[in-house]
C-alpha positions as CSV (number, residue, x, y, z in Angstrom):
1,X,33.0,-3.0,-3.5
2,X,34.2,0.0,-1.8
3,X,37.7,0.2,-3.7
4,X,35.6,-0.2,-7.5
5,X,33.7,2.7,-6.4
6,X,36.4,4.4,-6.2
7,X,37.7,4.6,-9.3
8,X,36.1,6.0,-12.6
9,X,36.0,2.7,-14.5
10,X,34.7,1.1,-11.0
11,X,31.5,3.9,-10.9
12,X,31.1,3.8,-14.7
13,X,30.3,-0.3,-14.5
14,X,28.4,-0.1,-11.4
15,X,26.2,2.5,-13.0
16,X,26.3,0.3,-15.9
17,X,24.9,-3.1,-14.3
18,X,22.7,-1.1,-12.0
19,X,20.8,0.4,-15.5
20,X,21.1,-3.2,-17.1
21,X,19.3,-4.8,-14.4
22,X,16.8,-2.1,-14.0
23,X,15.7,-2.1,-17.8
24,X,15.2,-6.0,-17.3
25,X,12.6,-5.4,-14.2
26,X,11.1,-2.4,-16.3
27,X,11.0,-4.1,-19.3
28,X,8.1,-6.4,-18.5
29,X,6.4,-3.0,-18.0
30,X,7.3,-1.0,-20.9
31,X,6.1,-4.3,-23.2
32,X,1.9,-4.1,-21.5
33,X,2.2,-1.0,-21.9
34,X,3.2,-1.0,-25.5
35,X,0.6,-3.7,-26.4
36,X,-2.4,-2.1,-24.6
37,X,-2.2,0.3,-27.8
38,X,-1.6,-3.1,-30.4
39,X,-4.9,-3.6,-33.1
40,X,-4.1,-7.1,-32.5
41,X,-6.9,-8.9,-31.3
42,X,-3.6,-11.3,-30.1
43,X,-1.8,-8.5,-28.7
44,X,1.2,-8.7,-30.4
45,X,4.3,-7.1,-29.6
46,X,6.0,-4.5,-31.3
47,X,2.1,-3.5,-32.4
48,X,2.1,-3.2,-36.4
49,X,-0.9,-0.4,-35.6
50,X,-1.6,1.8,-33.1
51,X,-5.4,2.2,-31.6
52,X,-7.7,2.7,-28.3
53,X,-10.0,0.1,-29.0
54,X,-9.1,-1.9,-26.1
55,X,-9.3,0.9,-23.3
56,X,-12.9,2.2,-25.2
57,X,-13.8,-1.5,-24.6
58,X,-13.7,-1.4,-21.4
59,X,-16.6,0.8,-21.0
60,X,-18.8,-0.6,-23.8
61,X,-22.0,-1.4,-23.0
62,X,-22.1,-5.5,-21.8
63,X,-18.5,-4.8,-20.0
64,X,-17.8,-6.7,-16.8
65,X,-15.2,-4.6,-16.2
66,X,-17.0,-1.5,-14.7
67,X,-19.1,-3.6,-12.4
68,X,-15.1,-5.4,-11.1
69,X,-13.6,-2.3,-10.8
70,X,-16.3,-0.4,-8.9
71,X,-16.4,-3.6,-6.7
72,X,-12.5,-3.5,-6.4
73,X,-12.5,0.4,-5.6
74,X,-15.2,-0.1,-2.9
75,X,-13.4,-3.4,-1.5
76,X,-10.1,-1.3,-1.5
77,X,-11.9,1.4,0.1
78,X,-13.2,-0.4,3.2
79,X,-10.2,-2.5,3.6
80,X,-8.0,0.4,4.1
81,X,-10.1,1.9,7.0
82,X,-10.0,-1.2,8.9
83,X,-6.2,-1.3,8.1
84,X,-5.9,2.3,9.5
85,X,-7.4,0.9,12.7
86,X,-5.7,-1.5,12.8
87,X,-2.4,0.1,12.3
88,X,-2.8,3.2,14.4
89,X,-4.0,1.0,17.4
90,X,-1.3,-1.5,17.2
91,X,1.8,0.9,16.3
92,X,0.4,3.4,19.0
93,X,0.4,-0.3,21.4
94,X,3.9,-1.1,20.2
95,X,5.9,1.9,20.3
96,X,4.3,4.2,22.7
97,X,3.4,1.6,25.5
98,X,5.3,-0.8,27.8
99,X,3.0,-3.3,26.1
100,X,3.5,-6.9,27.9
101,X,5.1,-9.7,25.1
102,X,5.5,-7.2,23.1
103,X,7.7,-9.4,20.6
104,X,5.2,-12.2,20.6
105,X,2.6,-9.4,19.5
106,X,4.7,-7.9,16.8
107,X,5.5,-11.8,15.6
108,X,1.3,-12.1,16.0
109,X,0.9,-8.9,13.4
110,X,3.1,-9.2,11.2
111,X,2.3,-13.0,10.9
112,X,-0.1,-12.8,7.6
113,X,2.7,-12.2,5.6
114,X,4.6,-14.9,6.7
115,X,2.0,-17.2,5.7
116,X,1.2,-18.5,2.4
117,X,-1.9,-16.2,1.2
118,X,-3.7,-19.3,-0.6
119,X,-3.3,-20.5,3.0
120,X,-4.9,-17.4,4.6
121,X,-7.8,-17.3,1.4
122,X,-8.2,-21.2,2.4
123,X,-8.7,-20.1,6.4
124,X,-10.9,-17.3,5.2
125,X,-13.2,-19.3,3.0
126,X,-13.7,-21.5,5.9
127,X,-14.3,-19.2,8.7
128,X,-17.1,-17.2,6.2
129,X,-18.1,-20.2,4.6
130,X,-20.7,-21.3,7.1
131,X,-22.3,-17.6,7.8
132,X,-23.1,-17.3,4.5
133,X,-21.0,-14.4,3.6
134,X,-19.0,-15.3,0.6
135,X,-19.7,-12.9,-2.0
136,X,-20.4,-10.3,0.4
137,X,-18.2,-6.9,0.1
138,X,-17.5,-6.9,3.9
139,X,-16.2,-10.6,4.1
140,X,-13.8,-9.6,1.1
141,X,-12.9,-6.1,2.9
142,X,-12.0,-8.0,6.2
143,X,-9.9,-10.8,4.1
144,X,-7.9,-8.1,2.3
145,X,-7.4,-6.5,5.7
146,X,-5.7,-9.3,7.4
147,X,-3.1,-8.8,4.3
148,X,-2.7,-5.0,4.3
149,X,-3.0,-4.1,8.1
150,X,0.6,-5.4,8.5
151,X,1.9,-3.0,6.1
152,X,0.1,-0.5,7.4
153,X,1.4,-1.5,10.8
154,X,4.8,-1.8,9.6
155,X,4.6,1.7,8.1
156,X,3.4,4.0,11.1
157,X,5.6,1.6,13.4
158,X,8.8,3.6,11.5
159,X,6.8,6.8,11.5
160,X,6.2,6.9,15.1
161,X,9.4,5.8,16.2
162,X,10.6,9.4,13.9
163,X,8.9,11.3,15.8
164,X,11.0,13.1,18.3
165,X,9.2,12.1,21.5
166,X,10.4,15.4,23.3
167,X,7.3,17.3,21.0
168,X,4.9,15.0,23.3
169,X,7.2,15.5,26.5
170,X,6.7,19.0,26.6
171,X,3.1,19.2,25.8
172,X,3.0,17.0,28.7
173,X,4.8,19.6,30.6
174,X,3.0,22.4,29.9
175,X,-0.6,20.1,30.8
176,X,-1.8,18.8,28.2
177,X,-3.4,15.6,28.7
178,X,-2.8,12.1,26.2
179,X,-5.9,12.6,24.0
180,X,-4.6,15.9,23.2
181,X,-1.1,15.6,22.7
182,X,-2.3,12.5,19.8
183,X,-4.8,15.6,18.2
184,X,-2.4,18.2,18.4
185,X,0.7,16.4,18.2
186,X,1.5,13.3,17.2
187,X,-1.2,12.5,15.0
188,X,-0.2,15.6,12.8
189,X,3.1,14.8,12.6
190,X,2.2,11.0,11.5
191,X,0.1,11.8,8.7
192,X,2.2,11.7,6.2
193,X,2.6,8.1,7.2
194,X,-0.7,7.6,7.8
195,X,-1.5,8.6,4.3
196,X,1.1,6.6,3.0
197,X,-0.1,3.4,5.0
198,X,-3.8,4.1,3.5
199,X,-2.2,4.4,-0.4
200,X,-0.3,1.2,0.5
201,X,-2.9,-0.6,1.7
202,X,-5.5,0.9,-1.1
203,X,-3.3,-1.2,-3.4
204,X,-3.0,-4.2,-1.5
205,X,-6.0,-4.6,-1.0
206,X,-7.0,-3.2,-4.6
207,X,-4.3,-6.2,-6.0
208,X,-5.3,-9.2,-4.3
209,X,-6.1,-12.2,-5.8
210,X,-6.6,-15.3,-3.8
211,X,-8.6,-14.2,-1.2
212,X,-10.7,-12.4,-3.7
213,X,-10.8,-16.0,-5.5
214,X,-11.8,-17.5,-2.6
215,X,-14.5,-15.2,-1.0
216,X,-16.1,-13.6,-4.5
217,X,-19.0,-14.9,-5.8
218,X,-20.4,-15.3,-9.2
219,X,-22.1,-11.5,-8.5
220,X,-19.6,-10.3,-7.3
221,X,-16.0,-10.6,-9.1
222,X,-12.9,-8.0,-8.1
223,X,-11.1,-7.0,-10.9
224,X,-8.2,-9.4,-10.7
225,X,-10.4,-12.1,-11.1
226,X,-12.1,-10.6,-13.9
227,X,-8.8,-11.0,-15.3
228,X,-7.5,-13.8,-14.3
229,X,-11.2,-15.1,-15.7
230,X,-10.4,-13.3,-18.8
231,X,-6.9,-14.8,-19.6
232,X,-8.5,-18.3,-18.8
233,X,-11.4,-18.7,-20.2
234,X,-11.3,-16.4,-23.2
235,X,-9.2,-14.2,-25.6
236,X,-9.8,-10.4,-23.9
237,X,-7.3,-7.8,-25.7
238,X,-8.6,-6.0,-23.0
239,X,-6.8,-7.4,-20.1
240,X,-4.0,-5.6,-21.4
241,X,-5.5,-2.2,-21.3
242,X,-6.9,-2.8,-17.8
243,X,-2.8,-4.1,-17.1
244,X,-1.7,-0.8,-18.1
245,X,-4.4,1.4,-16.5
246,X,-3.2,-0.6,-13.0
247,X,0.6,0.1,-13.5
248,X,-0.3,3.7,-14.1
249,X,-2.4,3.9,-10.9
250,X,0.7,2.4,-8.9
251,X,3.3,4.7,-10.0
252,X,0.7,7.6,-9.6
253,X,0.3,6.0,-6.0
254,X,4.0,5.9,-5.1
255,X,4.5,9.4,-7.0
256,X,1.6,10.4,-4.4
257,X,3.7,8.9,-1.2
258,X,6.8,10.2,-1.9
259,X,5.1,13.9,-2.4
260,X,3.1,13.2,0.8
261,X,6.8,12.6,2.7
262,X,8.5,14.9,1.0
263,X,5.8,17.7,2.0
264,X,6.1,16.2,5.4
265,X,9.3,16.1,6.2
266,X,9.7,20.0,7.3
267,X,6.8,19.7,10.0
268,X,8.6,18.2,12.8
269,X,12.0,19.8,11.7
270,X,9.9,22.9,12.0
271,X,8.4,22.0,15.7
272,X,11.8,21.6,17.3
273,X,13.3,24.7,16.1
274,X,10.6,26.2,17.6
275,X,11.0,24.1,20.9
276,X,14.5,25.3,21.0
277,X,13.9,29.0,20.5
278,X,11.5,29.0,23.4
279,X,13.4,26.5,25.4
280,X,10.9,24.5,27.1
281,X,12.0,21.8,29.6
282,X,13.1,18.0,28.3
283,X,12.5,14.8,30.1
284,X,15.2,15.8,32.3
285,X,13.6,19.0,33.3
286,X,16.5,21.5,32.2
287,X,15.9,23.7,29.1
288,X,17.0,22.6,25.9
């Protein structure tokens, strides 16, 4: 691999079968998006005429969609706080603490995405089942959580462990206590992850299915079981203009993260070159 790239003719295929292979993973994408604007009630692909029937539809007076997506969005909402909880606690616990088992916890964390999720929905329905809380927005906020607090987890885990630890040491050194070296410190310098593991978990929880299949109620439906109703039971053009409005919120998402890091990545850059024009002590007590 290392001798074709090399060569011209080695770069010019790789760069070939790299742009093959993304237009096949894109091209599921490009043809929803395309048929979100067909005036065929059978969304038909190429579209013979062009129209915004479907995403005015959505709206229309009788819509279930407004009442799903409201649902979805407040869902999404609550689940990504308790994710941020979650996460904060238990990268704070994992990287920052001589934490006892510490791989047995990680394993314990990270397990929900191990596990089947109709397994994890099944637990769920069972465990809510007998208090009465199906339908309720909490009991679907704590389900989605159990999916997306890993990821958020996972996320501040790897933005923790960039953070140079020598910004805390010489707060420490100069008296400030743990509380405020988190306020003043590291927390600051971890929100651009912790932003990113909110957006993250906003779509994870915004995405899910089978919990929401199993905890939702006839009152109260998420939006991907509005559509997954929609594409069983009956013929909704629809669906594909609320497919395209969700693959334009996820890029906008990921176009939002990699701003957030981008913007981010000068603050702790920033911090040291300061550290080392003042030369405060390290760890070892002589001046960096």
């Amino acid at each position: 691999m290392m001798e074709l790239r090399k060569t011209l003719a080695g770069r010019i295929a790789l760069t070939a079968v790299a742009t093959v292979v993304l237009l096949f993973l894109a091209l599921p994408i490009v043809v929803i998006l395309v048929t979100s604007f067909s005036n065929n009630a059978f969304a038909s692909f190429p579209p013979e005429t062009w129209t915004l029937n479907w995403y005015k539809a959505l709206f229309a007076d009788g819509s279930k969609w407004p009442a799903a997506l409201s649902l979805s969005a407040l869902v999404a909402a609550l689940s990504t706080v308790f994710s941020l909880v979650i996460g904060v606690t238990a990268a704070t616990a994992l990287v920052r603490s001589e934490l006892p088992l510490r791989s047995a916890v990680f394993a314990l964390v990270l397990g929900p995405l191990v596990i089947p999720q109709i397994v994890t929905a099944l637990g769920l329905f069972l465990f809510f089942e007998p208090a009465a809380m199906l339908g309720s927005p909490i009991a679907i906020a704590l389900g989605h959580t159990v999916l997306a607090s890993p990821i958020a987890v996972l996320i501040l885990i790897a933005t923790l462990r960039g953070i140079d630890e020598r910004l805390e040491d010489a707060a420490a050194s100069m008296g400030a206590g743990r509380l405020t070296i988190a306020r003043k410190i590291t927390f600051p310098l971890a929100a651009p992850g912790m932003i990113a593991a909110a957006i993250f978990s906003f779509i994870t929880s915004f995405d899910e299915f089978y919990i929401s299949q199993f905890l939702s109620s006839v009152d109260t439906v998420t939006l991907p079981v509005q559509v997954y109703n929609s594409l069983t039971f009956e013929i909704d053009p629809s669906v594909t203009a609320v497919s395209a409005i969700l693959i334009a919120f996820a890029i906008l998402a990921l176009g939002l993260v990699a701003l957030v890091r981008w913007l981010g990545s000068g603050r702790q850059d920033s911090l040291l070159s300061v550290e080392n024009t003042v030369g405060v002590a390290n760890p070892g007590g002589e001046a960096v």
